[in-house]
C-alpha positions as CSV (number, residue, x, y, z in Angstrom):
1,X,-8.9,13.2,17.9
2,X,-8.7,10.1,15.7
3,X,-5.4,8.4,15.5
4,X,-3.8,5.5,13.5
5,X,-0.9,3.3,15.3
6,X,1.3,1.4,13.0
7,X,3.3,-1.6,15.1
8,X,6.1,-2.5,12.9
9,X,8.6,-5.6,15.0
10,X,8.2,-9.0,15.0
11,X,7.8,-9.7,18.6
12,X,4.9,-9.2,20.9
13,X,7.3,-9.4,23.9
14,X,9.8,-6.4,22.6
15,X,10.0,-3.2,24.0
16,X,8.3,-2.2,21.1
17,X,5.3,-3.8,22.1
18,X,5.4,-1.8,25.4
19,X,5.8,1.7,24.0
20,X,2.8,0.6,21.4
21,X,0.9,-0.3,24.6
22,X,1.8,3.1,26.2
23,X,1.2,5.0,23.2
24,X,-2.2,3.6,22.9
25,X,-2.8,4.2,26.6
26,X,-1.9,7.8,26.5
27,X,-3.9,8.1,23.3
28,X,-7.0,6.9,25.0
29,X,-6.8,9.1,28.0
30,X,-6.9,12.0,25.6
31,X,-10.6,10.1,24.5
32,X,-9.1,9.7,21.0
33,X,-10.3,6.9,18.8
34,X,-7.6,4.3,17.7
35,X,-7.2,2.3,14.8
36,X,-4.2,0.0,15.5
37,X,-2.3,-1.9,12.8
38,X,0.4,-4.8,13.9
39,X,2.0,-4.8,10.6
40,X,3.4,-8.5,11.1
41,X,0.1,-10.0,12.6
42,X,-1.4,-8.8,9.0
43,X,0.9,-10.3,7.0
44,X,1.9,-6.7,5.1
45,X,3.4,-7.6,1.7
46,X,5.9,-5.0,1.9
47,X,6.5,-5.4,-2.0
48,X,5.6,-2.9,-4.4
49,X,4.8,-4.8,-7.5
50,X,5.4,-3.6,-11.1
51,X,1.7,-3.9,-11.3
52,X,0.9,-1.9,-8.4
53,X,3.4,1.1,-9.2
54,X,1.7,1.2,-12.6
55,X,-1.8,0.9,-11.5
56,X,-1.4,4.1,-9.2
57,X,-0.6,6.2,-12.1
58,X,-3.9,4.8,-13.7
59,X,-5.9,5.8,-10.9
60,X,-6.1,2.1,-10.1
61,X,-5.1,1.3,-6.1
62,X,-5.6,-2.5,-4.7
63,X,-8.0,-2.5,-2.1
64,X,-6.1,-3.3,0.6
65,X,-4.2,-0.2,-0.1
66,X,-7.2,1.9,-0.3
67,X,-8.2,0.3,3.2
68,X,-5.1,2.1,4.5
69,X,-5.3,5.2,2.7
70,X,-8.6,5.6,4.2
71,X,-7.6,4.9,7.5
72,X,-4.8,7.5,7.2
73,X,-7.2,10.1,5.6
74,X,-9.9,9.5,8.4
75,X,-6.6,9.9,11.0
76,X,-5.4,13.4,12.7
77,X,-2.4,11.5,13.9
78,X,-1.0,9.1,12.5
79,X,2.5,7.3,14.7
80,X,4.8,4.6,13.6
81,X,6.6,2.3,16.3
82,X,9.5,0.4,15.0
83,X,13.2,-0.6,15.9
84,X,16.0,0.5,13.6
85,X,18.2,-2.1,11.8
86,X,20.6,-1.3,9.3
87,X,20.0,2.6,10.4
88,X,16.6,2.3,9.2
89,X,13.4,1.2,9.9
90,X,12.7,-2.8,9.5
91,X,11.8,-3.6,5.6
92,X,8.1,-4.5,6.1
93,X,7.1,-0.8,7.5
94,X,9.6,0.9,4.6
95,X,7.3,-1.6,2.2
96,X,4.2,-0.3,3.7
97,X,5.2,3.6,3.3
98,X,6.1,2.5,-0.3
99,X,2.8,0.9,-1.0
100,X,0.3,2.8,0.9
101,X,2.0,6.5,0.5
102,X,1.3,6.9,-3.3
103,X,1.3,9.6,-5.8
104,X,-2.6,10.5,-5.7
105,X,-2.8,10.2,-2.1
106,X,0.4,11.5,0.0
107,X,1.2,13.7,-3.0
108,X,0.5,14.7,-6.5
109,X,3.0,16.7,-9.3
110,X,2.1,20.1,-11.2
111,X,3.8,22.9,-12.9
112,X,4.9,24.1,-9.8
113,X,6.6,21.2,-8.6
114,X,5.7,18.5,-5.7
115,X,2.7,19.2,-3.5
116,X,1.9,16.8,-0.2
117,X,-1.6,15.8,0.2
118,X,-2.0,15.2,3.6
119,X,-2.3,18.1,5.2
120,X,-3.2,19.5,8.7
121,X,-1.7,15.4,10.0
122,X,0.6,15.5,13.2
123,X,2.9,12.5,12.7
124,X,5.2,10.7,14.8
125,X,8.0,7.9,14.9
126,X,9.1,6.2,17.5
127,X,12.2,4.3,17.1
128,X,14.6,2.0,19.0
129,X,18.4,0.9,18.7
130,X,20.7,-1.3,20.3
131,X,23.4,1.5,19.9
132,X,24.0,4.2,22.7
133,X,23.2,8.1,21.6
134,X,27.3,8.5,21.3
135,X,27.7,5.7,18.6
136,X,24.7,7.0,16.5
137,X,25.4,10.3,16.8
138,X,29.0,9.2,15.3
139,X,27.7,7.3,12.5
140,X,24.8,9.2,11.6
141,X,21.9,6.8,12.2
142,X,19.4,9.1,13.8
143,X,20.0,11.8,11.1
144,X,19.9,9.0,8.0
145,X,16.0,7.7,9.5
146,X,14.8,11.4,10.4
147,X,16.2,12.5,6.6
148,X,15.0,9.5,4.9
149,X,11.7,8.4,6.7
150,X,10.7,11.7,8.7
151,X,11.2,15.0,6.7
152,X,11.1,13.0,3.0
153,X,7.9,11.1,3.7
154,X,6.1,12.6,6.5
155,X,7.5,16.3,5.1
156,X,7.0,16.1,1.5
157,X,3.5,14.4,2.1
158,X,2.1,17.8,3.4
159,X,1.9,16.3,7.1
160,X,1.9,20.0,9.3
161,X,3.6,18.6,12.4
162,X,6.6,15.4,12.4
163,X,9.0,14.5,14.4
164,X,11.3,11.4,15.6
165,X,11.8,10.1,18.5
166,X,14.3,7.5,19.3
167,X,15.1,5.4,22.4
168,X,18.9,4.5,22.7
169,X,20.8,1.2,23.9
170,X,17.4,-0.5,25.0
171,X,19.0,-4.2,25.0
172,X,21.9,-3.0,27.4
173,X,20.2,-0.5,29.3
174,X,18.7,-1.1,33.2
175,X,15.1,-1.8,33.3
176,X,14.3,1.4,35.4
177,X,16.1,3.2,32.7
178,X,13.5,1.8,30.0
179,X,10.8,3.0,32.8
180,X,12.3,5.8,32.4
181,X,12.2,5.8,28.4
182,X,8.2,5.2,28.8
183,X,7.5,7.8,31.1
184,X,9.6,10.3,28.6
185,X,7.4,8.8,25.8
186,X,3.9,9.8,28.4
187,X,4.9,13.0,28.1
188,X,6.0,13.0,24.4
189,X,2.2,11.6,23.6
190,X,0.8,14.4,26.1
191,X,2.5,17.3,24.6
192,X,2.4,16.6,21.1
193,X,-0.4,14.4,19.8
């Protein structure tokens, strides 16, 4: 299995960082072969330029864009590990879905409507909140990032499995219950990557 691990928070130290750690951990005891991406440590200019929208529909991709295409075309799996602000993910991996999942690569238009390119992918993303499972069950959060970033990009970019996963109240929670969260995510890795 060939995986690509996106890393989408500013800080090394987060809780982020340690389910990026375990993810790749997990990964590696199935013998798969990682290509990791700290979005932050690579500077990602999450801006889709006028000039880059209409150079995809020339046929004409920056390099660095083609760099991750590739890597997500060479990928079985490909999982995203971000926190949630604002009910969705942080602006630099939305910039990075905007830039890198273009028409021509994650999907293409005919006659019969839409058609996802990347077929036969498992995908996953891993989010966490400050805000308990109650409150963002109230307010929608969890449904608004699985709508907007799960089933509209990983869905309508032909991706055969996707799913979401997100870990509630880290900040306030007790350590062993983010132990806890990480053993939940072993498992999550195990069974479905």
């Amino acid at each position: 299995m060939k995986a690509v691990v996106i890393y989408a928070h500013p800080n090394p130290m987060s809780f982020n960082a340690a389910i990026t750690a375990v993810v790749k951990e997990e990964l590696e005891k199935k013998g798969a072969e990682i290509i990791f991406k700290d979005l932050y440590a690579m500077n990602w200019n999450p801006v889709l330029s006028a000039g880059d929208f209409e150079g995809y529909h020339r046929g004409n991709v920056p390099e660095e864009i083609k760099t991750e295409q590739a890597d997500i075309s060479w990928a079985d799996a490909l999982i995203m590990v971000a926190p949630v602000w604002w009910t969705s993910v942080p602006a630099i991996l939305k910039g990075y879905i905007d830039r890198v999942f273009s028409i021509g690569f994650a999907y293409e238009y005919s006659a019969a409507g839409p058609r996802g390119m990347l077929n036969g992918k498992k995908a996953l993303l891993i989010t966490t909140s400050g805000t308990d499972e109650r409150a963002a069950q109230q307010n929608g959060m969890v449904d608004l990032i699985t709508k907007s970033v799960v089933n509209a990009v990983f869905g309508f970019s032909g991706f055969a499995q996707y799913q979401h996963k997100n870990f509630f109240a880290v900040p306030t929670v007790a350590d062993n219950v983010r132990k806890e969260m990480l053993t939940e995510l072993r498992q999550l890795i195990q069974d479905n990557i």
